[in-house]
N, C-alpha and C positions, 0 to 999 in steps of 0.2 A: 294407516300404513302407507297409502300410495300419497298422502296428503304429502308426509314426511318425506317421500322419495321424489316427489318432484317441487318441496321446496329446497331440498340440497341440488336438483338440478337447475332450479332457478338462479341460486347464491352462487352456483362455480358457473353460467352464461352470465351471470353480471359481473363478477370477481374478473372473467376472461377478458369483457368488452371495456371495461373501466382499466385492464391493466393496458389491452391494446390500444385504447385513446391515450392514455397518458404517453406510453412509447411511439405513437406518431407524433404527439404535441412536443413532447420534453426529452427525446430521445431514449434512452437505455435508462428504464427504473425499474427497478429490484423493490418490489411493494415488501413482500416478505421481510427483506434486512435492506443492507445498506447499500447505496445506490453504485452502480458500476463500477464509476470512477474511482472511487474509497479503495484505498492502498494500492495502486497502480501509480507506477513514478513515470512522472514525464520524461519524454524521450531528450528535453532540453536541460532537463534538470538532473541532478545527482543527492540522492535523498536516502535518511537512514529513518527505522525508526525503532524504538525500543521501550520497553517498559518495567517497571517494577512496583511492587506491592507497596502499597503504603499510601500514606499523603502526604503535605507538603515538606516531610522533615526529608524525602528520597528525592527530592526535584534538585538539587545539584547534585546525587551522584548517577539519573537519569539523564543529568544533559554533559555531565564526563561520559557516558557510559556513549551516550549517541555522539560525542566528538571521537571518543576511539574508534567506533563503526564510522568515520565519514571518511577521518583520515586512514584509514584499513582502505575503504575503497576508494578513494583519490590517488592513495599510491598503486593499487594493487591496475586502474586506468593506465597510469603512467607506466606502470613496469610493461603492459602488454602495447600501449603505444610505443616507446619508448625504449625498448631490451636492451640492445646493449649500451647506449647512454644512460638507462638509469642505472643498473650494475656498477656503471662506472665512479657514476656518483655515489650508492652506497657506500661501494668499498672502499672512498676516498673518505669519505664521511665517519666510516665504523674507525679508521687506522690511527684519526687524529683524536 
């Protein structure tokens, strides 16, 4: 009984010491799943991302599916940079 209770307390001071050398050596890892940085969008970049069931017969209507999410958010950028110049261009754009 006590063998059992302090080899699980041996396994979480090693588990602890090997997750904190790794996050002093390699910064911020996530031993559990997947490491920090994984689906965080750079602050220089503009990035979408999306998915669908299947395999390769769904991989064009996956990368339609992720061009309508880029240009959704390229414009939806520009409308709040931009207010009443992009307005202006819509409704010049919708009339013709």
């Amino acid at each position: 009984m006590f063998e059992a209770i302090i080899l699980g307390m041996a396994k979480s001071l090693a588990s602890y010491l090997f997750g904190g050398y790794l996050k002093a050596h390699y910064g911020s890892v996530e031993i559990d799943g997947a490491p920090s940085w994984y689906g965080q969008e750079p602050k220089e970049a503009i990035c979408v991302s999306t998915y669908r069931n299947g395999g390769l017969s769904q991989l064009d209507d996956t990368k339609r599916d992720a061009k309508i999410l880029l240009n959704r958010k390229v414009l939806s950028n520009i409308a709040v940079l931009f207010p009443k110049t992009f307005d202006a261009i819509v409704d010049t754009s919708v009339s013709k």
